[in-house]
C-alpha positions in Angstrom: 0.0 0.0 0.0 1.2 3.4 -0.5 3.1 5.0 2.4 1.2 8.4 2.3 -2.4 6.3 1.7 -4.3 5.8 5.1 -6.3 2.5 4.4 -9.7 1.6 6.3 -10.3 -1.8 7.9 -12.8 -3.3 10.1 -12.1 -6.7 12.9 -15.1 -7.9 13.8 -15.5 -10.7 15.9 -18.0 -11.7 18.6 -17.2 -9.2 21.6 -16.1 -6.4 19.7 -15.9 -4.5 16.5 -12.7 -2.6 15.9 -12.3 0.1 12.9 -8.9 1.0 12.2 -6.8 2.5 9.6 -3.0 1.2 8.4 0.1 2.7 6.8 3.0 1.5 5.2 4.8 -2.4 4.6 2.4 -5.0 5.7 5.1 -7.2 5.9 7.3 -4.5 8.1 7.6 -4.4 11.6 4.5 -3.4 13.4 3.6 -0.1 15.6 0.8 0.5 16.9 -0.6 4.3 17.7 -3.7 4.0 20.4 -5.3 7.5 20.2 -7.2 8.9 24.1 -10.0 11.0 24.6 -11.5 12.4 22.7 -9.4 11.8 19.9 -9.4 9.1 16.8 -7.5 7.2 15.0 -6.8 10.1 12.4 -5.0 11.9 15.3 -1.9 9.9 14.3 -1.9 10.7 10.7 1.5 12.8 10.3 3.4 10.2 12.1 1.7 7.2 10.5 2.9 9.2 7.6 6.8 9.4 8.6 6.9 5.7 9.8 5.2 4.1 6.9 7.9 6.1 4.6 10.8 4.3 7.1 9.0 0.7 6.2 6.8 0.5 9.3 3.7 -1.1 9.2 1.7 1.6 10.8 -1.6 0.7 12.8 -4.2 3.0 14.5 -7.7 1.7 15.6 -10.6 4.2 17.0 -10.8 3.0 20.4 -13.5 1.7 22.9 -16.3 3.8 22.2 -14.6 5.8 19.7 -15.4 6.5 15.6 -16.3 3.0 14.0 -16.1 0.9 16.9 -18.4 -0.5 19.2 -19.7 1.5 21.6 -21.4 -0.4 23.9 -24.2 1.4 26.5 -22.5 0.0 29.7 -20.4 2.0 31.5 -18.6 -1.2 33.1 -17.6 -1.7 29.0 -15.0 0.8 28.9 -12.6 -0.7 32.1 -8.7 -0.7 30.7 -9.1 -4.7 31.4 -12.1 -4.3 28.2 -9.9 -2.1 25.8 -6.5 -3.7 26.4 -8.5 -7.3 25.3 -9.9 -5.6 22.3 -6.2 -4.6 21.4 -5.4 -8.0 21.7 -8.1 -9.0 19.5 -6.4 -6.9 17.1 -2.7 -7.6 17.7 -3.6 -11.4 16.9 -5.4 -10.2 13.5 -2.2 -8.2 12.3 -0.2 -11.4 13.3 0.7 -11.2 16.9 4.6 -10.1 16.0 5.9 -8.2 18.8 5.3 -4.5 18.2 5.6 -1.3 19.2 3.0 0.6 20.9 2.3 4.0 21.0 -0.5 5.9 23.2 -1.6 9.5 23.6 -3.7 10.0 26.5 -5.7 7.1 27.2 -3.7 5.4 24.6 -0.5 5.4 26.2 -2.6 4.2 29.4 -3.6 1.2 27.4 -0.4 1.0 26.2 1.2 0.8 29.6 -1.2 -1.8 30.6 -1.0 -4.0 27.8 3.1 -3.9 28.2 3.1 -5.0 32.0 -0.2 -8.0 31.3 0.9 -9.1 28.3 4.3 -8.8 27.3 5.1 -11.1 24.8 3.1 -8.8 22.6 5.5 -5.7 22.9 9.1 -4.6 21.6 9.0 -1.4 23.1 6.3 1.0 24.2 6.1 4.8 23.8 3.8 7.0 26.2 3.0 10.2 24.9 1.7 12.9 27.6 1.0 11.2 30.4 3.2 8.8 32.2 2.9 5.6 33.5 1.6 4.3 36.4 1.8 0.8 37.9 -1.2 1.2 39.9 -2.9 2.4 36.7 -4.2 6.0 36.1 -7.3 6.5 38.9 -8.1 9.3 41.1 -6.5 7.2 43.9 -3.4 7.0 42.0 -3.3 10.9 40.8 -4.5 12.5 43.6 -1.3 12.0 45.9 1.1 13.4 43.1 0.0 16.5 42.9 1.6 19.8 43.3 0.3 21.3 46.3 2.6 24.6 45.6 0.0 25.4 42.6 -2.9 23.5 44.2 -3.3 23.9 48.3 -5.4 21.2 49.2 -7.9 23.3 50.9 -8.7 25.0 47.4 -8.0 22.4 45.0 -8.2 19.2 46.6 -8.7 17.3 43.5 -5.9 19.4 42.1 -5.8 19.4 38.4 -8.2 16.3 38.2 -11.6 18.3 39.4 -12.8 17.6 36.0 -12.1 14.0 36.4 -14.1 13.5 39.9 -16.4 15.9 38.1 -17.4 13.0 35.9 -17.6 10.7 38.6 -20.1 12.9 40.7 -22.3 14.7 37.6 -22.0 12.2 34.4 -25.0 13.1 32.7 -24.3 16.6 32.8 -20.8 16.7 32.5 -21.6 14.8 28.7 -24.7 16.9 27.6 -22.1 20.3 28.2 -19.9 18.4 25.9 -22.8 17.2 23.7 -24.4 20.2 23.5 -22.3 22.3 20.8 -20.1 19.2 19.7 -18.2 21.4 16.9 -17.6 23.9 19.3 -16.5 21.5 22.4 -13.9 19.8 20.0 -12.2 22.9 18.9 -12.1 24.7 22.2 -10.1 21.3 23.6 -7.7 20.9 20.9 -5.7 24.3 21.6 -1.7 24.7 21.7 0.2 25.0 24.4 0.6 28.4 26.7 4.4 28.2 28.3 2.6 30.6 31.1 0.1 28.2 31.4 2.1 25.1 33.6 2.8 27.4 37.0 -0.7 28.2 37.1 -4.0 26.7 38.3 -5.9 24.9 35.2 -9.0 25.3 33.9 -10.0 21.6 34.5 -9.3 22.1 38.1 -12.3 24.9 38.2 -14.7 22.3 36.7 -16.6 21.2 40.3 -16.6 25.0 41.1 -17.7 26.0 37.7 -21.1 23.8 37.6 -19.3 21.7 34.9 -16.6 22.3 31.9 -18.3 25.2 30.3 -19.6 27.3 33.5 -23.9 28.1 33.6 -23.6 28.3 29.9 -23.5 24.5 29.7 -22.4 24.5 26.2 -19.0 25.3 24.4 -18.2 29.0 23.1 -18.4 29.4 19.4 -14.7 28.5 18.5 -13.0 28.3 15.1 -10.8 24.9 15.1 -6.7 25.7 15.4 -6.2 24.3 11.7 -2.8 24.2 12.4 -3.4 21.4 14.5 -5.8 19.0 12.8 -5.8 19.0 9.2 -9.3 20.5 8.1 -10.1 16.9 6.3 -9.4 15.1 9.5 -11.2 17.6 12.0 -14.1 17.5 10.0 -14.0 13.6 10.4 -13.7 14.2 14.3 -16.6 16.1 14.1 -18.4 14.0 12.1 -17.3 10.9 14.3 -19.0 13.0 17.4 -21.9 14.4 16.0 -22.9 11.0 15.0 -22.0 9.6 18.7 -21.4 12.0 21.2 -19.3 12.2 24.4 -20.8 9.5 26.3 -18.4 6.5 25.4 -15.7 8.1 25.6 -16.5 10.1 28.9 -17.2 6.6 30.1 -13.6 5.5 30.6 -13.2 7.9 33.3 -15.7 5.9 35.4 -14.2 2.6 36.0 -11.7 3.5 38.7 -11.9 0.2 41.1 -12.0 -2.3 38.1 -9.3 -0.2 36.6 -7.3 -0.4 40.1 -8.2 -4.4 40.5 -7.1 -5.0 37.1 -3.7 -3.1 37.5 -3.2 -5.3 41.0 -3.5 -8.4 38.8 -0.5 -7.1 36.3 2.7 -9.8 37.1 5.9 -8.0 38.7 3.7 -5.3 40.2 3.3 -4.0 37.1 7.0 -3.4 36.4 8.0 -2.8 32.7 11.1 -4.5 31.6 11.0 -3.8 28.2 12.1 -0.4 26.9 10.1 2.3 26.9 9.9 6.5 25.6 8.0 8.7 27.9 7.5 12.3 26.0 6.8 15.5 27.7 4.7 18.0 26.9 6.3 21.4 28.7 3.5 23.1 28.3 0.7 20.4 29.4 -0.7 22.0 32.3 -2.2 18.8 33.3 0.4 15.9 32.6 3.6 17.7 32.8 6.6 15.5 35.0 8.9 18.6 35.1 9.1 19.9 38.5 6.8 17.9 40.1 6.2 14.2 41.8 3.9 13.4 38.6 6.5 11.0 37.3 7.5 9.4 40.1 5.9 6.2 39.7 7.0 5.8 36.0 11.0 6.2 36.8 10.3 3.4 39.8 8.3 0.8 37.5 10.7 1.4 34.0 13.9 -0.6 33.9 14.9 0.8 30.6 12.9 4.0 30.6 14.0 7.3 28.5 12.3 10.7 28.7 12.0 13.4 26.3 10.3 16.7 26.0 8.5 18.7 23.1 8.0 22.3 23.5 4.2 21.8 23.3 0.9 20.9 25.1 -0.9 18.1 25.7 -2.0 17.3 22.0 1.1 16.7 21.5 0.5 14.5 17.9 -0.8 17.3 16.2 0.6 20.0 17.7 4.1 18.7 17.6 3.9 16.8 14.4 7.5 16.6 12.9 8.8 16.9 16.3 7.0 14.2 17.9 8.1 11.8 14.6 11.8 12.6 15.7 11.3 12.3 19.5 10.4 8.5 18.3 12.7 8.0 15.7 15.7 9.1 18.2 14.5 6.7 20.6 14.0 4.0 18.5 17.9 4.5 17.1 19.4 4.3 20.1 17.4 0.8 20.8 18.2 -0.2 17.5 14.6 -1.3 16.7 
């Protein structure tokens, strides 16, 4: 297939339904680019681009809930146990060669997980934006790291994760803000990165305090889309992907915190990776940054082979940092002579 050609696909097979799109050599080594929330597959279009030109077979699924995939109505669907399974599913379809696998968000929680249960299935794994954690990525786990020089626990005791117990306590309305101007909510997420931003309290920790993400309005603010970021092509398939959908599925994920925690406690080697693995920064991600902080800590303890890099961007980091996000990788993947 042609290296610049994104081809469709669909796995099918009696638990799941998984759409995704490929890149490159089918008969090159495999990476694999799991996309978070409330993203798709198309997120990972410039650097299935790059990597397909190098000879990689490049392979990028819509998620749990996400795009062309099943979305199922319970909430208990959408644990990590659930979505690393479905990955499985898929791994086994494209062959079941070890593989590289790449997250953003969710993804790279999912791609954590899957590393540390089932290892036989990874070569290396590269987490972009927000690190891993052993004990899996829960309020329990989150809520202990955080930097109480920006967020006094009096004020912020959910710290930057308000938003995230916001879901927890006010679902329904938490999704119809986000449903309610779907265009609008998508484009006032996906924004670059504000250096002044990462000493400051976040927006998402104001959520609780708010009435939800988008204050008494309930709805996004009209917002043009940062075209710079998305191409307009694949932006309007986000769109399209949520208008059809909405916000509940993928809201969903945040709500499975105790399965999520057993699941992580049933991971062999307490959930140690051995294998070598690429954590990348985001300097300017208000929310996930490891610099200066205790946010990392549990990553560095669990990674024998672990390297760290940073991009001078924010927390979308794969389309915000296209090129330099490709070469973050590609440096990494050098040095472990992949």
């Amino acid at each position: 297939m042609s290296t610049s050609e994104l081809i469709s696909r669909v796995l099918s097979t009696p638990r799941h339904t998984t759409h995704y799109v490929e890149s490159g050599p089918v008969d090159g080594p495999l990476m694999m680019f799991l996309h978070g929330w409330p993203e798709l597959s198309l997120i990972w279009h410039a650097q299935m681009q790059a990597f397909a030109a190098r000879g990689w077979h490049c392979v990028a699924p819509d998620m749990r809930g996400y795009g062309a995939s099943s979305a199922p109505a319970a909430i208990c669907a959408y644990t990590i146990e659930n979505i690393v399974a479905d990955m499985a599913e898929l791994h086994d379809h494209l062959g079941g060669a070890p593989a590289i696998w790449v997250g953003h968000d969710w993804g790279s929680v999912v791609a954590g997980e899957l590393a540390a249960h089932e290892p036989q299935r990874s070569r290396g794994v590269v987490l972009v934006s927000v690190p891993y954690f052993p004990t899996t990525n829960a309020l329990a786990t989150l809520v202990p790291l955080i930097d109480r020089g920006i967020y006094p626990a009096d004020q912020y005791p959910d710290g930057q994760w308000d938003y995230y117990r916001y879901y927890n306590t006010h679902f329904a309305s938490a999704v119809a803000d986000l449903d309610a101007d779907k265009a609008a909510s998508l484009a006032s997420i996906y924004r670059r990165g504000d250096p002044a931003s990462i000493t400051k309290v976040a927006s998402n920790a104001e959520v609780t305090r708010k009435g939800g993400r988008f204050g008494q309005a309930h709805k996004a603010p009209p917002t043009d889309p940062d075209l710079a970021l998305w191409p307009q092509a694949d932006f309007a398939a986000l769109v399209r992907s949520f208008e059809k959908h909405g916000f509940r599925a993928p809201c969903a994920w945040y709500l499975n915190d105790d399965a999520n925690i057993d699941y992580a406690q049933r991971a062999p080697n307490g959930g140690r990776l051995s294998l070598p693995v690429l954590f990348v920064n985001g300097d300017y991600d208000p929310m996930n940054t490891i610099k200066g902080n205790r946010l990392g800590d549990p990553m560095r303890a669990a990674c024998a082979d672990l390297t760290v890099t940073s991009l001078a961007g924010g927390h979308w980091l794969p389309v915000e940092c296209k090129t330099g996000l490709v070469e973050a990788i590609n440096t990494w993947l050098r040095s472990r002579q992949f």
